[in-house]
C-alpha positions as CSV (number, residue, x, y, z in Angstrom):
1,X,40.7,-28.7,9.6
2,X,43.5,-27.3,7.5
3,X,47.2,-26.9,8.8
4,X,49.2,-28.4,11.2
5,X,47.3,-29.0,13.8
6,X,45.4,-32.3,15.1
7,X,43.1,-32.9,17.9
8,X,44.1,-34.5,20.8
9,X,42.5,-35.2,23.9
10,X,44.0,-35.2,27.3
11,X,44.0,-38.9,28.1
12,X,41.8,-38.9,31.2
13,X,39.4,-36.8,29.7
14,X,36.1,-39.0,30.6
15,X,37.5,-38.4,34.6
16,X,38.2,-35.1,34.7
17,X,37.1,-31.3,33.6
18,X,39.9,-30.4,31.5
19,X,38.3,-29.5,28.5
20,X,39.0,-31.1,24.8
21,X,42.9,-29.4,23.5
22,X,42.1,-28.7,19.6
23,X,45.9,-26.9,18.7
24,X,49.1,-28.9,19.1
25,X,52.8,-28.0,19.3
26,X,53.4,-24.4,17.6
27,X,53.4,-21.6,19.9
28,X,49.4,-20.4,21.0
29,X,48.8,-17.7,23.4
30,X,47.5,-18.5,26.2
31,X,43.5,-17.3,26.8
32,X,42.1,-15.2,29.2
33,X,42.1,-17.5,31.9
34,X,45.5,-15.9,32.5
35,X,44.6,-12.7,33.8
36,X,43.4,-14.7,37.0
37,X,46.6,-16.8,38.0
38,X,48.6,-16.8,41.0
39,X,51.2,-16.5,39.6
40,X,50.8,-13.6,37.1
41,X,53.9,-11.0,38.3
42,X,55.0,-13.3,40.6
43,X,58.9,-13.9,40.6
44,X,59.7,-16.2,37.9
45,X,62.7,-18.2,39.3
46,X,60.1,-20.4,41.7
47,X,58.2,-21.8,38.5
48,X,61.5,-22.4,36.4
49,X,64.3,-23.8,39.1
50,X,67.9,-24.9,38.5
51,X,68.7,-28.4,37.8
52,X,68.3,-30.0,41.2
53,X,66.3,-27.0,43.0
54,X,62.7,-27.5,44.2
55,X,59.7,-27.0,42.8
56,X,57.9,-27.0,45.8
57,X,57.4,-23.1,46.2
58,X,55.7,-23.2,42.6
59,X,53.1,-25.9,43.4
60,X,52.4,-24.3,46.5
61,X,51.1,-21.1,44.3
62,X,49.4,-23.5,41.7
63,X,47.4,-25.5,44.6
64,X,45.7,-22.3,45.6
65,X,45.6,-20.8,41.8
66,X,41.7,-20.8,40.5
67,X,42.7,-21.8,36.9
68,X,45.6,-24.8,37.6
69,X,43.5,-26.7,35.6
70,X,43.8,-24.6,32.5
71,X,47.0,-23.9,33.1
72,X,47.8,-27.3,33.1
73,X,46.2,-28.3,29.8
74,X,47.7,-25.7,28.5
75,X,51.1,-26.6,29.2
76,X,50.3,-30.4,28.8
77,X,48.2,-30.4,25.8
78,X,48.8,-26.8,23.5
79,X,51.8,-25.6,23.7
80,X,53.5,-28.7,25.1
81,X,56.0,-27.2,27.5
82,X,58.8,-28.4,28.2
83,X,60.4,-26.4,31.3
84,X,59.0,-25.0,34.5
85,X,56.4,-25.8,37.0
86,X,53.2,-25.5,35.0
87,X,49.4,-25.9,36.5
88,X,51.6,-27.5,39.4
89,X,53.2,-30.2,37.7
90,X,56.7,-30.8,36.4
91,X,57.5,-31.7,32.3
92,X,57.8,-35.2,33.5
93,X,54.8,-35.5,35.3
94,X,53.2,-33.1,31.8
95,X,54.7,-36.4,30.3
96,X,52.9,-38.7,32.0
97,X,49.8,-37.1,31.8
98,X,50.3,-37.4,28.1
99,X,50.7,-41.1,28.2
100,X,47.8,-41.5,30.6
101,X,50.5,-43.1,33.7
102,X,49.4,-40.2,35.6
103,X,45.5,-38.7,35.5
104,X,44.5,-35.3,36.7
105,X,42.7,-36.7,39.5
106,X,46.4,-38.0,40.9
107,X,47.6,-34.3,40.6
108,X,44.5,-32.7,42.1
109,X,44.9,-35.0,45.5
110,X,48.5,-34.0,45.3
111,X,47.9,-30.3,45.4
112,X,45.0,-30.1,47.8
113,X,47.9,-31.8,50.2
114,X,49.8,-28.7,49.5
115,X,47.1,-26.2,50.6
116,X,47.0,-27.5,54.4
């Protein structure tokens, strides 16, 4: 494959049905799996807070959203993003998913809490 990109695979891939990321690091629109998110027209502020403000309301629209899980390996593993509340995680826990401290199992569990 020509250009710059590489393939990478999300490290808990053999755990989990994120699917293979082929495009790395420059900007890559997201797909269609967009049109059915939560928080499509929502108000922004929730998914992008201050220094020091909760992301709390933002998870709590990703743990019912049917496509967190694409919207997380998008974030994670495509575009690499490095603010806001994306597929209900924060950049640092993006991060650890990257470096495998953190699988997506961890951050299912974490949002099925939320949905109580």
């Amino acid at each position: 494959m020509k250009g710059p990109y590489r393939r990478h695979r999300s490290p808990d891939h053999r755990n989990s049905n994120l699917e293979p990321v082929i495009l790395y690091g420059e900007w890559c629109p997201p797909g269609p799996w967009v049109a059915k998110a939560l928080c499509l027209g929502s108000y922004s502020d929730i998914f992008f807070p201050y220094k020091g403000g909760s992301s709390m309301p933002a998870r709590r629209v990703c743990a019912h959203c049917p496509v967190w899980r694409e919207c997380l390996t998008y974030a994670a593993f495509v575009v690499v993003a490095t603010d806001g509340v994306w597929g209900g995680t924060t950049q640092q826990e993006r991060q650890r998913l990257r470096t495998g401290s953190l699988t997506v199992k961890e951050i299912e569990i974490r949002l099925g809490r939320l949905k109580g």
